[in-house]
DRENDO-1510 file (C-alpha; in Angstrom, 1 decimal, always signed):
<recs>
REC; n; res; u; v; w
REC; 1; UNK; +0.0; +0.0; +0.0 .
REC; 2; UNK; +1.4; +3.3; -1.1 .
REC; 3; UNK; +1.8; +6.2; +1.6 .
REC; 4; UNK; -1.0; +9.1; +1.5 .
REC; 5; UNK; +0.2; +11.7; -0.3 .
REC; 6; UNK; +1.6; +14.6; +2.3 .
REC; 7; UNK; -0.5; +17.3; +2.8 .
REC; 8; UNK; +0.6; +21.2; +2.5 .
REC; 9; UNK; -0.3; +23.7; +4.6 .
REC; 10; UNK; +0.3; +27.1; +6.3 .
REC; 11; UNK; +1.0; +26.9; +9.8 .
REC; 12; UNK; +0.1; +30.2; +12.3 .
REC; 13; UNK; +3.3; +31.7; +13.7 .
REC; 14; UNK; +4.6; +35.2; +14.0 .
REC; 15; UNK; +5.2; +36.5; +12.0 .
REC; 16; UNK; +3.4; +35.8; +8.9 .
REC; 17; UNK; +2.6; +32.3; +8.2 .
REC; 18; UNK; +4.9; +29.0; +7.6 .
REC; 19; UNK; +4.2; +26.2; +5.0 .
REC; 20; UNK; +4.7; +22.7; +5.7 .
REC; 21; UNK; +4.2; +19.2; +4.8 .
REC; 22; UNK; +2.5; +16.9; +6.7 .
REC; 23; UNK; +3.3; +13.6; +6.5 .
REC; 24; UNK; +0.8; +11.1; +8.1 .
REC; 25; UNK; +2.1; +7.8; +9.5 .
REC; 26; UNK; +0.7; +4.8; +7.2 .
REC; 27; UNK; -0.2; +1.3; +8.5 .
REC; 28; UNK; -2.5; +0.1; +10.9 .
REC; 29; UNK; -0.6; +0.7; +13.8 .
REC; 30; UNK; +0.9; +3.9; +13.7 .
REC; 31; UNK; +3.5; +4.6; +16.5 .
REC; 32; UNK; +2.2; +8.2; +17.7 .
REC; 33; UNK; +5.3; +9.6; +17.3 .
REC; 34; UNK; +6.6; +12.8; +14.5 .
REC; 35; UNK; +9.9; +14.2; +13.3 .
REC; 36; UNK; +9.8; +17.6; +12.6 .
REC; 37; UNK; +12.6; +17.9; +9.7 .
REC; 38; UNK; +14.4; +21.1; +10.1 .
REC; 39; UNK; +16.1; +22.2; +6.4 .
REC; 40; UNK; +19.6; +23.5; +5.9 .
REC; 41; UNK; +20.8; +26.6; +4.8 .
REC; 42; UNK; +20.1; +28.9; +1.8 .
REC; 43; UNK; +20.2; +26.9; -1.1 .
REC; 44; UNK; +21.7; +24.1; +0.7 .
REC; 45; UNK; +17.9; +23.7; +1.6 .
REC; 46; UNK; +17.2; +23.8; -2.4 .
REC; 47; UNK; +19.4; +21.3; -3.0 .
REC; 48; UNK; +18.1; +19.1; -0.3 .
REC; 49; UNK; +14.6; +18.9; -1.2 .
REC; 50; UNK; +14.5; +15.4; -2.9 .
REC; 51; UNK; +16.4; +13.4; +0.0 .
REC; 52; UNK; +14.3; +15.4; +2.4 .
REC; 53; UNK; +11.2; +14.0; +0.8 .
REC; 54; UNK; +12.7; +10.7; +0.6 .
REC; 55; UNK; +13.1; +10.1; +3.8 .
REC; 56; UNK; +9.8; +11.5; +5.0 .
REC; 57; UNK; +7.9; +9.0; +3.1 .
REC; 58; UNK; +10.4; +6.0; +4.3 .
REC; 59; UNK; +9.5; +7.4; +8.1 .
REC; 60; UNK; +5.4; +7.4; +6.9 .
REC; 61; UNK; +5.6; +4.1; +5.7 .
REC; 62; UNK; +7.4; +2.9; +8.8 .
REC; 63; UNK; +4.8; +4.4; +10.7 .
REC; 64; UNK; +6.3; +7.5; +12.1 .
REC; 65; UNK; +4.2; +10.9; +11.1 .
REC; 66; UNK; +6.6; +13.9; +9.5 .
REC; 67; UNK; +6.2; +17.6; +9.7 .
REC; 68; UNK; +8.5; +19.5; +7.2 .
REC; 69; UNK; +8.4; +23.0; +8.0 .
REC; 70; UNK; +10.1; +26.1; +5.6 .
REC; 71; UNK; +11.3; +28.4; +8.1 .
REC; 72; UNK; +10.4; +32.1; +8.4 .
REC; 73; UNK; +12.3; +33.3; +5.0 .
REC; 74; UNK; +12.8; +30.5; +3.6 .
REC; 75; UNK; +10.7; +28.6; +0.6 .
REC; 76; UNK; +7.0; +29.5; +0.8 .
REC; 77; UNK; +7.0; +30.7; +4.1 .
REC; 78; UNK; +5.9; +34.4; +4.9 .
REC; 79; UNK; +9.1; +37.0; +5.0 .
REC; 80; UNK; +12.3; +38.0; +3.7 .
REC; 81; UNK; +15.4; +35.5; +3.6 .
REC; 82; UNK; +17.7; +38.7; +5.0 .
REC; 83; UNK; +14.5; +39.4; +7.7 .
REC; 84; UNK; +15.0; +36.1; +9.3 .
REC; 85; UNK; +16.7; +35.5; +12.7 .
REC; 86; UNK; +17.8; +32.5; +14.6 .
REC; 87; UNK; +15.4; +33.5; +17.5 .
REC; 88; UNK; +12.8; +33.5; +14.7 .
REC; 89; UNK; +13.9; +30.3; +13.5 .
REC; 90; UNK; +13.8; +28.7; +17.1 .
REC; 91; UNK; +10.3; +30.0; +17.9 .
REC; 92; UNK; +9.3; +28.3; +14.5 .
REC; 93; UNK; +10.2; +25.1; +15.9 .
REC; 94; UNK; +8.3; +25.5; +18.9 .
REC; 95; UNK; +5.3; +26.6; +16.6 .
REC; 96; UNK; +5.7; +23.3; +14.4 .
REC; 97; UNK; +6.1; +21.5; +18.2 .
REC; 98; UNK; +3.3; +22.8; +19.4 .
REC; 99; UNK; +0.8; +22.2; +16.4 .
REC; 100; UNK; +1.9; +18.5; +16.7 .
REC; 101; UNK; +1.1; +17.8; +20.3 .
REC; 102; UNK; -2.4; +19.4; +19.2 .
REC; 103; UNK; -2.2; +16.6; +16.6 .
REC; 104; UNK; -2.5; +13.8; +19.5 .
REC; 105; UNK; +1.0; +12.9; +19.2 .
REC; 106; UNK; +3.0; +11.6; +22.6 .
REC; 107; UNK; +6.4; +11.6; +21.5 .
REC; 108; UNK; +7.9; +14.6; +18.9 .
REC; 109; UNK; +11.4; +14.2; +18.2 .
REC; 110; UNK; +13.9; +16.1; +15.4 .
REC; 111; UNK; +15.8; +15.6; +12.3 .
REC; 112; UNK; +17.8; +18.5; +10.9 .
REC; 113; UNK; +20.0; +18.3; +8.2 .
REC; 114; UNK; +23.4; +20.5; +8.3 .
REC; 115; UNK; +22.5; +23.9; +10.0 .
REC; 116; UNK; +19.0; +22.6; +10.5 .
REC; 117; UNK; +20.5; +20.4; +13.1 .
REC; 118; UNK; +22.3; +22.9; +15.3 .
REC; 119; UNK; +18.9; +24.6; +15.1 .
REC; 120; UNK; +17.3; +21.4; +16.4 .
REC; 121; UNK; +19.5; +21.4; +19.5 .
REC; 122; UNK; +19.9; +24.9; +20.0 .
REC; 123; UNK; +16.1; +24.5; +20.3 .
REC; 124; UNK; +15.7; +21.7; +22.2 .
REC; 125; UNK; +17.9; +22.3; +25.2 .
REC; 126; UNK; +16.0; +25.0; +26.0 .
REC; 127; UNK; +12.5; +24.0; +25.7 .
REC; 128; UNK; +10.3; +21.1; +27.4 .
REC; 129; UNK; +10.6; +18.3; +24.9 .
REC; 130; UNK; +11.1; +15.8; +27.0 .
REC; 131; UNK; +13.1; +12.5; +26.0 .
REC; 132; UNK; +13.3; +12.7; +22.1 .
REC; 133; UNK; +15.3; +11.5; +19.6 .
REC; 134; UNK; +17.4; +13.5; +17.5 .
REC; 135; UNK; +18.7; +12.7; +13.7 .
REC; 136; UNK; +21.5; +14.5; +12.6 .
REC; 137; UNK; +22.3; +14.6; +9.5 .
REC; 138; UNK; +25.9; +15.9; +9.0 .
REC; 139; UNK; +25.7; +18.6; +11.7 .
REC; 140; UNK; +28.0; +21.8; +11.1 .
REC; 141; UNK; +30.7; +21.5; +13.8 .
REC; 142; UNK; +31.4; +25.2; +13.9 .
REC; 143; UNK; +28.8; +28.1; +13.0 .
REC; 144; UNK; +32.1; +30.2; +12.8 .
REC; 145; UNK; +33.7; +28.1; +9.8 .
REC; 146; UNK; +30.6; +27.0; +8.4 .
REC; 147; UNK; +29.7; +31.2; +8.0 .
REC; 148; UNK; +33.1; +31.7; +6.0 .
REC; 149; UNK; +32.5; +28.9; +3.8 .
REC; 150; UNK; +29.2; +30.6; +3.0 .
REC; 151; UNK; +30.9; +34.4; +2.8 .
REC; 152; UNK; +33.3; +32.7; +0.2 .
REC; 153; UNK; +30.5; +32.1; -2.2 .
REC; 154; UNK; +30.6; +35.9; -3.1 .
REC; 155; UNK; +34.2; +35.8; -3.8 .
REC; 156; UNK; +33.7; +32.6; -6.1 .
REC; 157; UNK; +33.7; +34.1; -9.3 .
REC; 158; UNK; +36.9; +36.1; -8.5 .
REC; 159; UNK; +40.3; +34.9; -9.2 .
REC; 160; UNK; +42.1; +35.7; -5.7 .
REC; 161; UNK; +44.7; +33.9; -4.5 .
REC; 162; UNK; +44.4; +32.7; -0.3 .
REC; 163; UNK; +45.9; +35.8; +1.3 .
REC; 164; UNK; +43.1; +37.5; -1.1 .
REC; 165; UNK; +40.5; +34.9; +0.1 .
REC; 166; UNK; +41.4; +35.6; +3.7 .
REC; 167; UNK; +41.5; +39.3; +2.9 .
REC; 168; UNK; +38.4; +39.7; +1.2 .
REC; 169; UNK; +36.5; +37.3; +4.1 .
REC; 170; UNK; +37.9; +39.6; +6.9 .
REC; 171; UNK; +36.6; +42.7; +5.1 .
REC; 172; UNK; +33.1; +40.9; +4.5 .
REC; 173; UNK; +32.8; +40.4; +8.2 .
REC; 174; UNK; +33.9; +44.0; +9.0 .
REC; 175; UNK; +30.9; +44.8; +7.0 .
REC; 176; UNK; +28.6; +42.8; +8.8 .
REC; 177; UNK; +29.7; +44.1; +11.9 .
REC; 178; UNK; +29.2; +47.5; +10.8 .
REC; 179; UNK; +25.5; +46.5; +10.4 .
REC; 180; UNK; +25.4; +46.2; +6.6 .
REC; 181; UNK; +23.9; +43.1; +5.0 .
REC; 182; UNK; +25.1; +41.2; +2.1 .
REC; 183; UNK; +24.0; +39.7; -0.7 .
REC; 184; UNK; +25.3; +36.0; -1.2 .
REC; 185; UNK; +24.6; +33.9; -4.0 .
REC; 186; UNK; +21.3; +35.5; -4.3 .
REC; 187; UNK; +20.5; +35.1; -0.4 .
REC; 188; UNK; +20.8; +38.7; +1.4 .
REC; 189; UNK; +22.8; +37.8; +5.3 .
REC; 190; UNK; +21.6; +40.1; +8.2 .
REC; 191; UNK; +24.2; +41.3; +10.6 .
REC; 192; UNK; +21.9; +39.3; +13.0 .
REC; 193; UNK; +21.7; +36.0; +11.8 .
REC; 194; UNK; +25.5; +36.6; +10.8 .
REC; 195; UNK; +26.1; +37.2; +14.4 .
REC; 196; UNK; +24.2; +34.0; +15.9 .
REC; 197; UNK; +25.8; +31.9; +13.3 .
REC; 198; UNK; +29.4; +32.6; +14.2 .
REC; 199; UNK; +28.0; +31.7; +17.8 .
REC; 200; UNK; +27.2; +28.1; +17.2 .
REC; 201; UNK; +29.4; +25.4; +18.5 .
REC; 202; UNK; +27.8; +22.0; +18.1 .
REC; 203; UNK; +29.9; +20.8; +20.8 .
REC; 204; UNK; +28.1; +23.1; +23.1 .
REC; 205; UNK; +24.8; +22.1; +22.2 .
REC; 206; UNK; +24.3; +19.6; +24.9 .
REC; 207; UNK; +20.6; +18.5; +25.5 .
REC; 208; UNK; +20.3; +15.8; +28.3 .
REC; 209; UNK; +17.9; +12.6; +28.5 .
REC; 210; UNK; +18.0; +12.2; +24.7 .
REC; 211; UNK; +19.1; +9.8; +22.1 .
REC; 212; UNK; +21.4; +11.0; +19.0 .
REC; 213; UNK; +22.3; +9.4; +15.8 .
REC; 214; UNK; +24.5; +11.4; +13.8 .
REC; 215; UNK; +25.1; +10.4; +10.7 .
REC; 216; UNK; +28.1; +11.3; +8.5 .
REC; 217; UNK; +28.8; +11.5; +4.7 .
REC; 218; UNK; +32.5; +10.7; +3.9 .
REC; 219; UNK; +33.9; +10.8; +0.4 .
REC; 220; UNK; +35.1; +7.0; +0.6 .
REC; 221; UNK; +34.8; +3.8; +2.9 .
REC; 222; UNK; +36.8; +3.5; +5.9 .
REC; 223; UNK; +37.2; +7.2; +6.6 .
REC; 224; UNK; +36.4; +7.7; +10.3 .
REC; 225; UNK; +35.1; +10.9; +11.8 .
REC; 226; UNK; +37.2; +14.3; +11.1 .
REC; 227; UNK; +39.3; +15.4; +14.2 .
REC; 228; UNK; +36.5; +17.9; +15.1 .
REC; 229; UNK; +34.0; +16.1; +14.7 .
REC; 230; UNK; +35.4; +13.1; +16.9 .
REC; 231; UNK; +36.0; +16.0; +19.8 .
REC; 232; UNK; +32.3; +17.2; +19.8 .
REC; 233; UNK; +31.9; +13.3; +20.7 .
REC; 234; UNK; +34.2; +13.5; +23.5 .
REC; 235; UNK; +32.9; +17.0; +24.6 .
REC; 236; UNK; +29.2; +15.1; +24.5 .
REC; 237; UNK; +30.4; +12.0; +26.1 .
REC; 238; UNK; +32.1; +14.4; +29.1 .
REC; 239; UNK; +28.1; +15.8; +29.6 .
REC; 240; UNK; +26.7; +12.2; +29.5 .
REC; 241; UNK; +25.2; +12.4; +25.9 .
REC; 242; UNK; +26.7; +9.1; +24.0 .
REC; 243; UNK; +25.6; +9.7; +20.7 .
REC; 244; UNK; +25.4; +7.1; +17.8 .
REC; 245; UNK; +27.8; +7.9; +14.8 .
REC; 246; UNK; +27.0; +6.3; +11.3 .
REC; 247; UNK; +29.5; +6.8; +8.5 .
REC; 248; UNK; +28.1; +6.7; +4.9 .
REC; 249; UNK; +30.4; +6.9; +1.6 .
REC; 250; UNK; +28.6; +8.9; -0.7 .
REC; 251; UNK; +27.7; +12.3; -2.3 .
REC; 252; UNK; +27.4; +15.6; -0.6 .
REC; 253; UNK; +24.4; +16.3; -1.8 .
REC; 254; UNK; +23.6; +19.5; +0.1 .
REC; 255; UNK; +26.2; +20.9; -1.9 .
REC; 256; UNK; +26.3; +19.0; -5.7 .
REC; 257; UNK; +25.6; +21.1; -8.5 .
REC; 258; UNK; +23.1; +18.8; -9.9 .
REC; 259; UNK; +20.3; +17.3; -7.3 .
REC; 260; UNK; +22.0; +14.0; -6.0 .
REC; 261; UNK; +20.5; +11.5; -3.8 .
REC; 262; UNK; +22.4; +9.2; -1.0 .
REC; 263; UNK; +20.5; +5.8; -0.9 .
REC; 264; UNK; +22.6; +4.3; +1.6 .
REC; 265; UNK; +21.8; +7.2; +4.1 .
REC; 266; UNK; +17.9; +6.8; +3.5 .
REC; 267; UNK; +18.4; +3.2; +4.2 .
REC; 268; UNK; +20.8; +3.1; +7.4 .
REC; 269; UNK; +18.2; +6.0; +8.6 .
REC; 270; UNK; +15.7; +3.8; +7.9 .
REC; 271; UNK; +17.3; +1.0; +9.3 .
REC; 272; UNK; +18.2; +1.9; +12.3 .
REC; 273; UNK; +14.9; +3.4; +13.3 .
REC; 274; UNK; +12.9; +0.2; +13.0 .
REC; 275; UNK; +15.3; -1.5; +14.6 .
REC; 276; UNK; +14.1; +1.3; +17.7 .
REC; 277; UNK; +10.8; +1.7; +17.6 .
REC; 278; UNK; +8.7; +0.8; +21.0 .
</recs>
């Protein structure tokens, strides 16, 4: 039996409204219990889409309901990509939290992919979500880094040699900090979210009483995890979180130029939650 096709919608937040997808859990016995997926960023969401949807209709199938939600900004939400926030961004969650313990569900856990899954801890160990189960899908390590790599994009087309690079990133910062916002790649950055990105430290985002699979894309089998991430472990495992690391040789396909899919990362997801369901 094929799953129900999800259903879109606009969510109530502030402000303006936020679309989602809503994917019911299929079967007889469903296990009253929802992801909320939380998208990367800028295009990195774009590019994301397809494996995104994938997985949401392996979770239906397995019985598991999915809410996708485009944040404030972002996709067919209401708002301006440059008038989002991170506080905005966390109080979407809680929005998308909320409307799914409306739904009847007992248990609302989170998947974020890249960014998305800073935003799902960030989120998380400050609100009342109880035990839940968290899916990370190759986390950034370090908002810092992960907000050069993004400032570089506007350099891309420019022939500048590292000292230039490093130049041109420092000046791009200076900017920020002067409270101008920039336009990247078609995406205009806010001094703001600028600011809270540089911030993030996955290492740091410690939420007790939960359950974490992270799971990692490396360019070829037998790579283990890089230096930094293998110290956000041991920062974790020092705070009593013992997350579960999955490595997966494949495409980055947050990041391809062409849409790309990763089957073996839908099916270890997929795998490893059936093996846990209650």
């Amino acid at each position: 039996m094929e799953n129900p096709p999800a259903e879109p919608f606009f969510l109530d937040a502030s402000p303006g409204k936020r679309f989602c997808l809503y994917h019911s859990p299929a079967g007889d016995t469903p296990l009253n219990q929802v992801f909320i997926y939380l998208h990367p960023f800028a295009e990195e969401m774009n590019k994301s889409r397809r494996m995104a949807a994938l997985q949401a209709k392996a979770f239906a199938a397995m019985g598991f309901g999915v809410l996708q939600i485009d944040l404030y900004g972002c996709g067919d939400s209401a708002g301006d990509f440059g008038e989002a926030t991170w506080e905005i961004w966390k109080n979407d969650v809680e929005f998308a939290y909320q409307w799914l313990i409306q739904q009847g569900f007992t248990s609302v856990h989170f998947w974020g992919l890249r960014l998305g899954a800073l935003l799902a801890l960030d989120y998380a160990g400050k609100a009342e979500t109880g035990s839940a189960k968290f899916i990370l899908w190759q986390p950034v390590i370090n908002g810092k880094s992960f907000l050069t790599q993004f400032l570089r994009l506007r350099l891309v087309n420019k022939l500048l040699s590292d000292d230039s690079d490093k130049a041109q990133n420092v000046h791009l910062r200076e900017e920020l900090r002067a409270g101008k916002s920039l336009e990247i790649a078609g995406y205009t950055l806010s001094p703001a979210m600028a600011a809270a990105i540089d911030e993030l430290k996955l290492g740091q985002l410690v939420v007790g009483n939960s359950e974490i699979y992270w799971f990692e894309i490396t360019p070829e089998a037998g790579r283990g995890l890089p230096p930094a991430g293998a110290a956000v472990v041991e920062a974790w495992n020092q705070s009593g979180v013992y997350p579960e690391v999955t490595l997966i040789p494949g495409l980055p396909f947050w990041a391809t130029q062409e849409i790309s899919e990763c089957p073996a990362l839908l099916a270890a997801t997929a795998k490893l939650f059936a093996g846990i369901q209650p």
